[in-house]
MARGU-748907 format. One line per 4 residues: number of its first residue (from 1); for each residue x, y, z of N, C-alpha, C, CB. Coordinates in steps of 0.001 Angstrom, whole numbers, plus 500000, padded with zeros to 6 digits. Glycine has a CB too. Example, Ala and Ser with C-alpha at 12.3 -4.5 7.8 and 13.67 -1.06 7.14 Angstrom:
2
1 = 513190:494310:507800:512300:495500:507800:513200:496700:507800:511308:495527:509046 ~ 512850:497750:507080:513670:498940:507140:512900:500030:507870:514084:499402:505725
END
This chain:
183
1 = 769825:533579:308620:771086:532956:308930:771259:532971:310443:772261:533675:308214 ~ 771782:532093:310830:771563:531736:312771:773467:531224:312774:769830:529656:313411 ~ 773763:531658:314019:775156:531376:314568:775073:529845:314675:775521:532158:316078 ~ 775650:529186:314551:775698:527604:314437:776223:526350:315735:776722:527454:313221
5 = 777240:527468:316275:777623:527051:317755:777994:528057:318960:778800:526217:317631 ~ 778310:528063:320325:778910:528629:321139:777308:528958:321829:780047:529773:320586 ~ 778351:530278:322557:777128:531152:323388:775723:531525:322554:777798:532723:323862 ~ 775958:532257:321597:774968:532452:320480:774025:531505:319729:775617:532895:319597
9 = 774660:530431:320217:773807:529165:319234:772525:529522:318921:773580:527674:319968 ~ 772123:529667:317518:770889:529617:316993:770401:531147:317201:769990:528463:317696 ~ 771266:531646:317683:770436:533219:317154:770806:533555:316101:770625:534553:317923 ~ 769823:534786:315284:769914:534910:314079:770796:536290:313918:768531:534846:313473
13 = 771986:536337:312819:772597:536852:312069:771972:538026:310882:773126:535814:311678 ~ 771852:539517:311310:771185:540501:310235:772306:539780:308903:771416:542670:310706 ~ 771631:540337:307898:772711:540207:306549:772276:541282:305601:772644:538614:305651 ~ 773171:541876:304932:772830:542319:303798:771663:542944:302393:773219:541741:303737
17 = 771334:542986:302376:770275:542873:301148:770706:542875:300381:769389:543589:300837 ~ 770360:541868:298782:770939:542089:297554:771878:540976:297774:771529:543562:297235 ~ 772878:541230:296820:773749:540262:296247:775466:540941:296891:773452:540244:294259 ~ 775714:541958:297779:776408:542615:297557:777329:541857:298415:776074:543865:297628
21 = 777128:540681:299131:777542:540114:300048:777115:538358:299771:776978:540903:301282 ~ 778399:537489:299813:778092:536048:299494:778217:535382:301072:779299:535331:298236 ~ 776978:535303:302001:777145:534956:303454:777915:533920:303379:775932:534659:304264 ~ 779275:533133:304302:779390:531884:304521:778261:530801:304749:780094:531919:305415
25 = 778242:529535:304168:776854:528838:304959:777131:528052:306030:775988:527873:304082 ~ 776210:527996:306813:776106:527499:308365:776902:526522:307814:774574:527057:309256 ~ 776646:525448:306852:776986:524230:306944:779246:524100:306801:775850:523461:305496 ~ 779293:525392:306314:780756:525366:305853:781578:526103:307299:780966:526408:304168
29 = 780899:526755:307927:780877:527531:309159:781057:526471:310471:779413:528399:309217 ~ 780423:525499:310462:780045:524318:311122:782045:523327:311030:778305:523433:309952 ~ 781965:523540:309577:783135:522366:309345:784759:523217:309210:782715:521367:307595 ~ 784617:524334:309193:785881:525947:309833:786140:525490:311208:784996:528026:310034
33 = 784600:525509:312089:785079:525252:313452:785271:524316:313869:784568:525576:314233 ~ 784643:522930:313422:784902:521813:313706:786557:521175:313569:783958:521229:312960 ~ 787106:521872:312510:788637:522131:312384:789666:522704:313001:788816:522595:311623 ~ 789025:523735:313251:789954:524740:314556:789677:524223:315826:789495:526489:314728
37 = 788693:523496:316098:788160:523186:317016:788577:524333:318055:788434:521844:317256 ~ 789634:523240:319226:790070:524622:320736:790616:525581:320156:791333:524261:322103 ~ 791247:525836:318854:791905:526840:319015:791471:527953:319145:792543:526898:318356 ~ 790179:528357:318696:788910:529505:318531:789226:530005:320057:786950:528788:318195
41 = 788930:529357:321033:789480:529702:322670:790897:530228:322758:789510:528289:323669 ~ 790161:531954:323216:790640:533443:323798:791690:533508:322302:791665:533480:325831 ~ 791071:533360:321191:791730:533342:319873:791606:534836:319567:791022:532312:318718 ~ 792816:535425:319027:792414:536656:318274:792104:536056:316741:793716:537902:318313
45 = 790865:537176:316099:789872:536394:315090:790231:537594:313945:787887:536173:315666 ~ 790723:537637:312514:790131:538443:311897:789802:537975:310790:790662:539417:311829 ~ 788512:538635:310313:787496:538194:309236:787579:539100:308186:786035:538127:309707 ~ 788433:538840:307119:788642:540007:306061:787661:539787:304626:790403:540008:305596
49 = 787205:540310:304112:786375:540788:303234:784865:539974:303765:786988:540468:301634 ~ 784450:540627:304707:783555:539984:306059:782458:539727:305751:783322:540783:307270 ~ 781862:540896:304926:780296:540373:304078:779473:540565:305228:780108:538515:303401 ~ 778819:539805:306131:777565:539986:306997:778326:539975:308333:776295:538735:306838
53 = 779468:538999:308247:780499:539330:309298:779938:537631:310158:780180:541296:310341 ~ 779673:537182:309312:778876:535568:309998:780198:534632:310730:778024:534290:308313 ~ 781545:534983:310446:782433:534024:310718:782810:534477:311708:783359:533687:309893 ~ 783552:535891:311741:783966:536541:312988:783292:536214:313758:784036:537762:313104
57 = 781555:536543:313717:780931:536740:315186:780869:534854:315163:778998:537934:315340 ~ 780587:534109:314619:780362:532923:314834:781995:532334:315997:780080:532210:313120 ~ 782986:533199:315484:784212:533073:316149:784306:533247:317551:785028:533874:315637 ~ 783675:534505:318358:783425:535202:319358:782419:534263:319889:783064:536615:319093
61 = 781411:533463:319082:780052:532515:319915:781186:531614:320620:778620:531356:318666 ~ 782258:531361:319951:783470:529792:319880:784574:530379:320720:784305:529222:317961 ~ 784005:531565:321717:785304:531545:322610:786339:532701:321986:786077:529896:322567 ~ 786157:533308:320927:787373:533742:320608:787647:535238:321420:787431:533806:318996
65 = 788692:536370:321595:788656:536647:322683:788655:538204:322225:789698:535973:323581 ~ 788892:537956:320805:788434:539391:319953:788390:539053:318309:789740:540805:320230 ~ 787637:539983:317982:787604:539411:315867:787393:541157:315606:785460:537886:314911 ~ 788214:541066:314536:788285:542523:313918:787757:542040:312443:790037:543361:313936
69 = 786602:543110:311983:786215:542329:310697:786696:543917:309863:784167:541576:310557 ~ 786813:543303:308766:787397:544261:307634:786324:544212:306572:788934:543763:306982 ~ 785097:545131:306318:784569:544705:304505:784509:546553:304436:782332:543422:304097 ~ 784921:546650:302982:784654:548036:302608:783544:548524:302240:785293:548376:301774
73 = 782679:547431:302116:781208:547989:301641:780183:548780:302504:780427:546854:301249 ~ 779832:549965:302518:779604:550442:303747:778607:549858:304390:779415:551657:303742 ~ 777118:549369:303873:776112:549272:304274:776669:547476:305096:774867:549576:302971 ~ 777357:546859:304544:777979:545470:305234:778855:545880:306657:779175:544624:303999
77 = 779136:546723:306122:780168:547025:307521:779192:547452:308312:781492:548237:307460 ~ 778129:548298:308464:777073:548946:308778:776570:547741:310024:776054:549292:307352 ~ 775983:547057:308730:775240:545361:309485:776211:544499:310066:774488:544185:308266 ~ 777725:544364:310133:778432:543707:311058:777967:544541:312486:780081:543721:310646
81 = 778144:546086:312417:778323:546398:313663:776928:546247:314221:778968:547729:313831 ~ 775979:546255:313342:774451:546216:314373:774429:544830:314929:772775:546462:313425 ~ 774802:543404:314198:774941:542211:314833:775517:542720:316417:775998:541173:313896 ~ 776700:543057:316436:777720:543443:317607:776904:543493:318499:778573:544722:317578
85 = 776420:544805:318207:775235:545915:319107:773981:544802:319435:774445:547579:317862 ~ 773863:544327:318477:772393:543341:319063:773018:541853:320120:771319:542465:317190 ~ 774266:541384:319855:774653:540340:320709:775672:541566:322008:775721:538871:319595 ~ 775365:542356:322072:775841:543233:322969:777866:542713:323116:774670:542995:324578
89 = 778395:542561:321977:779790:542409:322182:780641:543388:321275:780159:540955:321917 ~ 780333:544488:321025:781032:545443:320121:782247:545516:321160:780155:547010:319693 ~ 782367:545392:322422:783145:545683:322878:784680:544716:322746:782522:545903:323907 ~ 784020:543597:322119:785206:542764:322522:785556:542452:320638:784703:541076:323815
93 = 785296:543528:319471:785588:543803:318038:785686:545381:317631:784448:543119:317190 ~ 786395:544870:316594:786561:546107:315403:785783:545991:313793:788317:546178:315047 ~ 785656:547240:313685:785012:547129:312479:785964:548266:310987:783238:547681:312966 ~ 786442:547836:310893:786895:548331:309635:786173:548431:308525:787791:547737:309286
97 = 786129:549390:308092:784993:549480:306599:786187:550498:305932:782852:550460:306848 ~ 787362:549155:305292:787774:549181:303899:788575:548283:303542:788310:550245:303528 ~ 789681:549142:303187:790185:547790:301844:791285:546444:302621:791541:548840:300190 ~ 791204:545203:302440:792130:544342:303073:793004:544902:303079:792392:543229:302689
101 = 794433:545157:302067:795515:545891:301797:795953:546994:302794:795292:546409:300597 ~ 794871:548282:303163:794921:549332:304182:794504:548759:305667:793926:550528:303719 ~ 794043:547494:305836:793659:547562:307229:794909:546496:307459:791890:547110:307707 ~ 795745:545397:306425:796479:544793:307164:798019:545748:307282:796516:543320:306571
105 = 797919:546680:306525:798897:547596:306820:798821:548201:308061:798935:548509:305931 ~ 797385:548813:308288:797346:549372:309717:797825:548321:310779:795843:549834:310088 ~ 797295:547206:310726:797787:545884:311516:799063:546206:312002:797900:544512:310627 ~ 799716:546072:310628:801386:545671:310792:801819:546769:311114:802282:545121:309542
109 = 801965:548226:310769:802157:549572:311488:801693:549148:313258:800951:550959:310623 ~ 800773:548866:313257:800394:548873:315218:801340:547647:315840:798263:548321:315729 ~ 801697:546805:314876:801701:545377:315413:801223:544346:316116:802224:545273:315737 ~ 799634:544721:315716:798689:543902:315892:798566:542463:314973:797632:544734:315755
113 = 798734:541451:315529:798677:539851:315196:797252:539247:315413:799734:538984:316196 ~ 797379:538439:314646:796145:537384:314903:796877:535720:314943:794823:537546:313380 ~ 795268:535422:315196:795953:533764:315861:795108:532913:314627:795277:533116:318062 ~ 794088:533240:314405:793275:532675:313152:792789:533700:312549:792129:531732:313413
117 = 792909:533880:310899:792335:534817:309670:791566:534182:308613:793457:535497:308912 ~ 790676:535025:308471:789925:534097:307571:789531:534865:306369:788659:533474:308257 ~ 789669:534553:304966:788962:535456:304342:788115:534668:302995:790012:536642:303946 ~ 787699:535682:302378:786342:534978:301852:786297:536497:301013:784786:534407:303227
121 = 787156:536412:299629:786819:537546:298531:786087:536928:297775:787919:538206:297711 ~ 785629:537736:297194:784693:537432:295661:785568:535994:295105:784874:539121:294152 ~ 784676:534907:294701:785434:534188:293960:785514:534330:292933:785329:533283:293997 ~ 785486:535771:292193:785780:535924:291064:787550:536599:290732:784575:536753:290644
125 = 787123:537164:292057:788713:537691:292250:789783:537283:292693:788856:538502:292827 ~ 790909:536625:291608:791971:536029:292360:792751:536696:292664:792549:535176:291940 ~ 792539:537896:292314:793571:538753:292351:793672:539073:293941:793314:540021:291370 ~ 792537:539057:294369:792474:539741:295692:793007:538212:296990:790454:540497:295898
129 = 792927:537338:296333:793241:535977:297239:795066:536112:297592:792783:534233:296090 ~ 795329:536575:296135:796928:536728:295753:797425:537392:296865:797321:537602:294361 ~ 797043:538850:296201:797342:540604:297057:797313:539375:298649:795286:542557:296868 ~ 796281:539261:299229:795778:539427:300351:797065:538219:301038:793941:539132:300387
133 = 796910:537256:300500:797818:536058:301049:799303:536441:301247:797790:534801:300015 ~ 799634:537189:300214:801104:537423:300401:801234:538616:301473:801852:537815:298924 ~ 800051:539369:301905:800510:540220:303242:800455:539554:304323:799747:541394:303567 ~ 799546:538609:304570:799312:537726:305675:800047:537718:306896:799404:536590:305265
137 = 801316:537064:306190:802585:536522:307310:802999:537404:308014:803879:535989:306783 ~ 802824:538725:307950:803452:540299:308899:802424:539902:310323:802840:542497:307870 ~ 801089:539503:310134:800189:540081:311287:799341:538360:311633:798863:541728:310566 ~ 800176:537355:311456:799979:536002:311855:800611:535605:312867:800231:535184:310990
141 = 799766:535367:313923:800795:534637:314975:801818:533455:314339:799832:533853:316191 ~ 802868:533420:315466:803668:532049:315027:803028:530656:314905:804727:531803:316005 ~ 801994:530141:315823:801133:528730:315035:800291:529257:314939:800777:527306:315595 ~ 799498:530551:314351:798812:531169:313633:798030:530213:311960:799848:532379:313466
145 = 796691:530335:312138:795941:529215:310930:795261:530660:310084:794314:527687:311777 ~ 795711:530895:309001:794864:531125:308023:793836:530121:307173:795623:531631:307294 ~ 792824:531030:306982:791881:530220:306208:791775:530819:304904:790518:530105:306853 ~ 791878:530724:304393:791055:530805:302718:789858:530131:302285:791913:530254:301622
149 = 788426:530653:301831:787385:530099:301208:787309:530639:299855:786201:530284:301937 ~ 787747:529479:298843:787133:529851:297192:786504:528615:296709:788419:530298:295937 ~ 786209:528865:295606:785434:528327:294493:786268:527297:294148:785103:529275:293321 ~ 785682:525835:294623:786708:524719:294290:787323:524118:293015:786246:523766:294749
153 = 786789:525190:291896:787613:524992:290230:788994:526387:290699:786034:525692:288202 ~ 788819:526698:291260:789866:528250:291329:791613:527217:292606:788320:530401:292888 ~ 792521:527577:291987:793511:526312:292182:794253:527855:293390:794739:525373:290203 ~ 794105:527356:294503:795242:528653:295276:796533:528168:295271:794975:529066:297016
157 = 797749:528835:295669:799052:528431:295464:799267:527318:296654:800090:529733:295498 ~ 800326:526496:296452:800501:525650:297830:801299:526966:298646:801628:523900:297645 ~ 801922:528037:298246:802550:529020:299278:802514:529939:299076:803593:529029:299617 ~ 802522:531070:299808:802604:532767:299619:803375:532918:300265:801578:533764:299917
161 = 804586:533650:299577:805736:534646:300805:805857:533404:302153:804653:536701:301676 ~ 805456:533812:303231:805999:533163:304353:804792:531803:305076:806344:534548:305487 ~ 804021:531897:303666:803185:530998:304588:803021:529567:303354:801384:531950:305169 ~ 802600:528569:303942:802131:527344:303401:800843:526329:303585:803010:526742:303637
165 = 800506:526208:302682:799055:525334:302841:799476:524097:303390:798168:525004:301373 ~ 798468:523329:304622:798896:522664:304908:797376:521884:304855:799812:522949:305882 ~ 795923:522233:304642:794934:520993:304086:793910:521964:302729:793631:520214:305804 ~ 793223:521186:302808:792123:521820:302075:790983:520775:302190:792519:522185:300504
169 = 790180:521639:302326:788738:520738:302104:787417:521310:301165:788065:520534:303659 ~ 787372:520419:300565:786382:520521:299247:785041:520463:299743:786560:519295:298117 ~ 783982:521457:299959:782241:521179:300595:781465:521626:299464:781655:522214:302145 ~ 780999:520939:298191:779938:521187:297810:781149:521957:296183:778746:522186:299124
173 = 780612:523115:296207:781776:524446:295162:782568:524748:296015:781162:526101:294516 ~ 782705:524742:297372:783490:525386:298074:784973:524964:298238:782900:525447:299134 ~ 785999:525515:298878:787067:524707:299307:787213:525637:300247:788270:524292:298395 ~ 787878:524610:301558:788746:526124:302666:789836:525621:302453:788513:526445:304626
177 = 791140:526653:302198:792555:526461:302215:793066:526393:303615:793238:527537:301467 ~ 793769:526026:304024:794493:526320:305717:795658:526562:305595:794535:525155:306843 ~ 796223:527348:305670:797868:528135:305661:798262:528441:307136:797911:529833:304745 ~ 799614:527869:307005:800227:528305:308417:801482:528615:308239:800198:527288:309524
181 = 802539:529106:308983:804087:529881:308748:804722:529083:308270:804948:530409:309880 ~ 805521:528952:307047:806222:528469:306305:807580:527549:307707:806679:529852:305118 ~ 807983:526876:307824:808952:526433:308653:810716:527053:308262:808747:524772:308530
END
């Protein structure tokens, strides 16, 4: 797996072994940023249930000006931070290794915000799309873009608590949701 744009272009991404982790693909990675386009620039980034951590750092290739990735799995969290260490930018991320729920709490306790969030649970779990969406709005900037990636038979709400979908795009099984602050 290779970073797709920015500074990093075309270097390669450690990942996982096994199944324990569903990487984003370049090609859906490609059409995230092509969407956000400028906004990725001096963007705060966080990448929650992070897996290899391919979006965050792909975020940081795109200008962004910090990405905090969240996966509880240890050996994933493990391989986000060696990416870091190998593109020499640990300095400008966080690595959380646990649960969405406890790290956006820590968020909102510090009052730490983001400007774009992205997450990417199991698409088996809606439960965790639910949980996760309705904490969102505490630690979203005001034109703050959430993303959502599921399984394009799996229907997400048009709103959670304080936020609202405002596109979606269908790639292949995939869909990304885009949520921003309810008006």
């Amino acid at each position: 797996m290779k970073i797709t744009g920015g500074k990093f272009r075309s270097r390669n991404i450690k990942t996982p072994k096994g199944t324990v982790t569903r990487p984003t693909s370049a090609m859906l990675r490609e059409v995230i940023f092509n969407i956000l386009s400028n906004d990725t620039h001096d963007a705060a980034f966080l990448d929650i249930f992070a897996g290899s951590g391919s979006v965050g750092l792909e975020a940081l290739s795109r200008g962004a000006s910090h990405a905090s990735f969240v996966e509880n799995n240890k050996a994933a969290a493990s391989i986000i931070k060696e990416n870091l260490a190998i593109f020499d930018i640990a300095h400008d991320a966080v690595v959380l290794p646990t649960t969405a729920r406890a790290a956006i709490e820590k968020f909102k306790r510090e009052g730490t915000i983001f400007d774009i969030i992205f997450l990417d649970p199991p698409f088996s779990d809606l439960a965790a799309y639910t949980d996760t969406l309705n904490l969102l709005s505490d630690i979203l900037s005001p034109n703050g873009t959430i993303i959502a990636q599921h399984d394009k038979r799996a229907e997400l709400s048009d709103s959670y608590l304080k936020i609202e979908k405002v596109r979606i795009k269908n790639i292949g099984d995939n869909s990304l949701s885009f949520y921003k602050s309810a008006p």
